[in-house]
C-alpha positions in Angstrom: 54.6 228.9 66.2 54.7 225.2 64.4 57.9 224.4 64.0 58.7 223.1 60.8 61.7 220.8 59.1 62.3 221.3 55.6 64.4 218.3 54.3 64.5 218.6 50.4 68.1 220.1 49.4 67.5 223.7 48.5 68.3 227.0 50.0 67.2 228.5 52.9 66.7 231.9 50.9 64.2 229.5 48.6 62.8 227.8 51.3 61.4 231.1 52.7 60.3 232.4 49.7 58.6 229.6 48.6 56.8 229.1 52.1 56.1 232.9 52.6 52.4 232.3 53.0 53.0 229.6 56.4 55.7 232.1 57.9 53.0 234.1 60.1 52.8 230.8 61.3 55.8 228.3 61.6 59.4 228.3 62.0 61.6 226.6 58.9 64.3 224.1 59.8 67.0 223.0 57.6 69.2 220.1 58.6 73.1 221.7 58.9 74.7 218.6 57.4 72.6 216.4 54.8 73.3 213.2 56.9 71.7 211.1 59.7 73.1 213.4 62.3 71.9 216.6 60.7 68.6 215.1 60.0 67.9 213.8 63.7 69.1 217.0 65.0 66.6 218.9 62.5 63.6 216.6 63.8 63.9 216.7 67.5 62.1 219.8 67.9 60.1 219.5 64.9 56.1 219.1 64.4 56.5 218.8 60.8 58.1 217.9 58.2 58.3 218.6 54.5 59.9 215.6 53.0 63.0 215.4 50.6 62.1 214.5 47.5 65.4 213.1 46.4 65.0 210.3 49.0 68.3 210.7 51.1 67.2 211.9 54.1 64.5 208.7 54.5 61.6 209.6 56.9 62.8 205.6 58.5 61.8 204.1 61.9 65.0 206.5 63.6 64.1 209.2 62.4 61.0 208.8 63.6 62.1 207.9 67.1 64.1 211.2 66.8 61.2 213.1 66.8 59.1 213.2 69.4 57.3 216.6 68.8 56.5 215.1 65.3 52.8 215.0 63.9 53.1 215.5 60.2 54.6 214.3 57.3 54.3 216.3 54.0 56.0 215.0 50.5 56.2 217.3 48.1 56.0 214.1 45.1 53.0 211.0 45.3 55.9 208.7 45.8 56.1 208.0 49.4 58.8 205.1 49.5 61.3 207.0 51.6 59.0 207.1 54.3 58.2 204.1 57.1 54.6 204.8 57.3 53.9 201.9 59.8 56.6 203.6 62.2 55.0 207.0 61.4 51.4 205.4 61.9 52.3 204.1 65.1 54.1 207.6 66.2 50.2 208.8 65.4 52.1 210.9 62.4 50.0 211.9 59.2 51.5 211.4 56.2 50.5 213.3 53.5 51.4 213.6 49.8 50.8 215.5 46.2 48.2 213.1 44.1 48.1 214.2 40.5 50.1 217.2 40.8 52.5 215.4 38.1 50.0 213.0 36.6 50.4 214.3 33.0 53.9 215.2 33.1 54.9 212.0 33.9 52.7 210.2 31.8 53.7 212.5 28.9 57.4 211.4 29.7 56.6 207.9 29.2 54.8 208.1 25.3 57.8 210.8 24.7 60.4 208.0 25.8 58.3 204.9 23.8 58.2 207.2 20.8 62.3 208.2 21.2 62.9 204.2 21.7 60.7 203.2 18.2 62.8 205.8 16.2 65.7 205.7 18.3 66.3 209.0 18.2 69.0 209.7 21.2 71.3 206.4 19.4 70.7 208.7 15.9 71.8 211.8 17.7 74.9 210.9 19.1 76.2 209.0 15.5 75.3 212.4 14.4 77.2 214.5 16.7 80.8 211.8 16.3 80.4 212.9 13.0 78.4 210.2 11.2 75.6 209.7 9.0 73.5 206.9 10.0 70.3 207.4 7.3 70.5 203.9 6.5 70.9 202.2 9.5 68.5 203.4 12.4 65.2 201.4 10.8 62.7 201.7 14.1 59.3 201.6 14.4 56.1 203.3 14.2 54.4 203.7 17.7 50.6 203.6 16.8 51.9 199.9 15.4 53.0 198.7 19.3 51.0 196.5 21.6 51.2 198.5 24.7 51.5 197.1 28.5 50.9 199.6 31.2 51.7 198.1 35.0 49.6 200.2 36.9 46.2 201.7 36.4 46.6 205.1 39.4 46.6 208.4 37.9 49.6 208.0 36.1 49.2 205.1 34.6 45.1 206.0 33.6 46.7 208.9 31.7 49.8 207.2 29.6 46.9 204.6 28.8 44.6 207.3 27.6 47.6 209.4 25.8 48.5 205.6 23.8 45.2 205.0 22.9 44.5 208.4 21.1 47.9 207.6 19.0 46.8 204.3 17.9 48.2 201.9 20.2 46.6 198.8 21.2 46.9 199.1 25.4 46.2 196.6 27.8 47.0 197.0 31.8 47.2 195.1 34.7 47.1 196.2 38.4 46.6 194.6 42.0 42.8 196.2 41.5 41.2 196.1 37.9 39.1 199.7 36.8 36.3 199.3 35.2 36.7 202.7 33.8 39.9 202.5 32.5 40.2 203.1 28.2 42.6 200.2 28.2 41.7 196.3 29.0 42.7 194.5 31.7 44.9 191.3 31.7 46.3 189.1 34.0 49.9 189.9 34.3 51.6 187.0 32.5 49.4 187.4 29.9 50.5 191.4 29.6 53.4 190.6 29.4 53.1 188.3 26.5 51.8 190.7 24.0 53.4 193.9 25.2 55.5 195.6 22.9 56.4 198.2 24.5 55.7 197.7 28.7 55.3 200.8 30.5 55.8 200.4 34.9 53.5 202.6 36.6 52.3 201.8 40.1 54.4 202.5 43.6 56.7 200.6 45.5 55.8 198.5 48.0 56.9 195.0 49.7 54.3 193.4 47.8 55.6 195.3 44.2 59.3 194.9 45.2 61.1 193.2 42.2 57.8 192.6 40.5 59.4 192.0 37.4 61.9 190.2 37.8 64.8 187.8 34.9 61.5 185.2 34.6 58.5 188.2 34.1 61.0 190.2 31.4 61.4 187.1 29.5 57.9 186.8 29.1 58.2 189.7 26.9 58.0 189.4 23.2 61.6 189.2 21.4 62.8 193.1 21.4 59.9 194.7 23.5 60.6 198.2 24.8 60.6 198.9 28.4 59.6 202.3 29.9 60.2 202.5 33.8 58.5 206.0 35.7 57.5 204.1 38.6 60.5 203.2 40.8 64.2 201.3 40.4 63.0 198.7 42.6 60.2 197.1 41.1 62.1 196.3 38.2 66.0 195.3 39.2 68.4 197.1 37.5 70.4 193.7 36.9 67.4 192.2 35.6 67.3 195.1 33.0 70.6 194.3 31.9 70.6 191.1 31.8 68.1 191.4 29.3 69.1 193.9 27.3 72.6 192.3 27.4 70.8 189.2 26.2 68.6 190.7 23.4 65.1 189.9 25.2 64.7 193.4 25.7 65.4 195.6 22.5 65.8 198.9 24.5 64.6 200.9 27.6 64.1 204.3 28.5 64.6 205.2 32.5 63.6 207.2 34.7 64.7 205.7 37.4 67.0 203.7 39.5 67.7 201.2 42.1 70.5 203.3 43.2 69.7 207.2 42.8 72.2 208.5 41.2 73.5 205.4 39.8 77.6 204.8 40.4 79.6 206.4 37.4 80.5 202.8 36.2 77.1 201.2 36.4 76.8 199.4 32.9 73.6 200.8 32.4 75.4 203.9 31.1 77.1 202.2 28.8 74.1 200.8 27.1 73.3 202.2 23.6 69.9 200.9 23.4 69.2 202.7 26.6 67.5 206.1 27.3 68.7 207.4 30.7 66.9 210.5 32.7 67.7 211.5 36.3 64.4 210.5 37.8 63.1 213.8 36.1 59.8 212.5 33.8 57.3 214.7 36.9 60.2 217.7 36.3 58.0 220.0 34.0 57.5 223.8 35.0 53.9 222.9 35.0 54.0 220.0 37.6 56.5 221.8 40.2 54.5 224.7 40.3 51.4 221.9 41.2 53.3 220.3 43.7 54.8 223.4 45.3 51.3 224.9 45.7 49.7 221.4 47.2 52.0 221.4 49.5 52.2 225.1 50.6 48.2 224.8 50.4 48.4 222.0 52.4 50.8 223.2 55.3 48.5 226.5 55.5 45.9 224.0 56.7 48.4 222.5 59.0 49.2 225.9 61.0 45.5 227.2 61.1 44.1 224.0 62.6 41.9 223.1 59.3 42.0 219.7 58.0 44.5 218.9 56.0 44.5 217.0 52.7 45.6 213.8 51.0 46.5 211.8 54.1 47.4 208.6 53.1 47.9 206.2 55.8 44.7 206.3 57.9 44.9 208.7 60.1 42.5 211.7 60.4 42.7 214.6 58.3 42.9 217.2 61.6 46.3 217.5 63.2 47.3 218.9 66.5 50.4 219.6 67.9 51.5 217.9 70.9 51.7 219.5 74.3 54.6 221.0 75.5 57.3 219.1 77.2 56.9 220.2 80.9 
């Protein structure tokens, strides 16, 4: 029997229902407490792991050390930030993740957020519900009108630029690697910036994406672009966002997500009128969780047969085995 860690924060009643097909074949672990202590003592025994999608209980050099037994790494998302892949590459662990399983709902999240921004629909709905009448004064603007920037040409990013394009927009994209195929044309990333109305971030986090866009890359911008973030907090620093939105560079952004997940109570994001706010929720749909959940059930039958598994993303080879026994 593999014997298998189940990190993300849901019941055990759920867990086993949900991973009734890999039963004949592996035990389910839970951590007892959601801490480092709980975590380590989850993974000492453990051959694999299902990540947690929330990011708290990080898959980070010690928890790598505190499993020995470990070979496999599957996250149930396409991010894979939470997880130390050169300590798990080194460890000979195979990380795995979900490609596409979310691709449209997230790219759907990001032309429903630029068209709530243009019309500023959440600012209208709140005058509406204090008891005001704000015909007059909301204004906006119409979407197939914006210049759009997409950061990030993956799966994601393909789609927002192909879901812009059919309403009219004008798209543009840059990434680290330029696709030829792509419906939208590629610019050098200073020059994006410059003509992007409404600048959608796309791509993972990395060292070499960490604060990409930065106080000097926002201001780039045109006066009162639009920012849409589904990629991750970090690329784009939360006090960077502020300061420009604070500062009228930035006429309003919708988010996704955050350096800190959840933000503090008091972070002055919050406070922000011009400021859409979603708990890192754009993949959420019914339609993507049920993707994800049967990728990575799929992909764990694999596992415990001895087939190949799928989607391995950090070089090592697609058939795992489970390590010896501890004499």
């Amino acid at each position: 029997m593999w014997r298998i860690a189940a990190l993300p924060p849901l019941p055990v009643e759920l867990i086993d229902a949900l991973f009734a097909e890999v039963r004949a074949h592996a035990e389910f672990v839970v951590p007892r407490t959601r801490d480092t202590a709980g975590l380590h003592e989850a993974l000492a025994e453990a051959d694999a792991v299902v990540g947690d999608f929330t990011g708290a209980l990080a898959m980070d050099a010690a928890a790598v050390a505190a499993a020995p037994r470990l070979v496999f790494v599957q996250m149930p998302q396409v991010g894979v930030d939470s997880c130390d892949l050169d300590a798990l590459t080194r460890a000979g662990v195979a990380v795995a993740n979900t490609p596409g399983a979310n691709t449209r709902a997230v790219a759907e999240w990001a032309v429903g957020a630029a068209f709530a921004l243009c019309r500023r629909l959440a600012w209208a709905d709140r005058r509406m519900r204090e008891g005001g009448w704000p015909q007059l004064e909301i204004g906006g603007r119409e979407l197939h009108a914006q210049r759009v920037g997409i950061v990030g040409q993956g799966a994601i990013g393909a789609e927002a630029a192909r879901l812009f394009s059919a309403l009219g927009c004008r798209v543009s994209y840059w990434s680290r690697t330029p696709k030829p195929e792509s419906v939208a044309a590629y610019l050098p990333l200073e020059e994006l910036l410059a003509v992007s109305d409404i600048l959608v971030v796309a791509l993972p986090l990395a060292p070499e994406t960490a604060g990409l866009l930065g106080p000097r890359e926002l201001a780039l911008l045109p006066p009162g672009a639009l920012l849409v973030n589904v990629a991750r907090g970090g690329i784009v620093p939360d006090a960077a966002v502020l300061a420009a939105l604070e500062s009228g560079a930035l006429g309003g952004a919708a988010l996704d997500v955050f350096e800190t997940e959840p933000p503090p109570a008091g972070d002055p994001l919050r406070a922000q009128e011009n400021v859409l706010l979603s708990p890192h929720a754009a993949g959420a749909s019914g339609q993507a969780q049920i993707a994800i959940i049967g990728e990575v059930v799929a992909n764990l039958t694999r596992l415990v047969r001895g087939e190949p598994v799928q989607h391995v993303l950090n070089g090592l080879g697609p058939r795992v085995i489970r390590r010896p026994a501890a004499p």
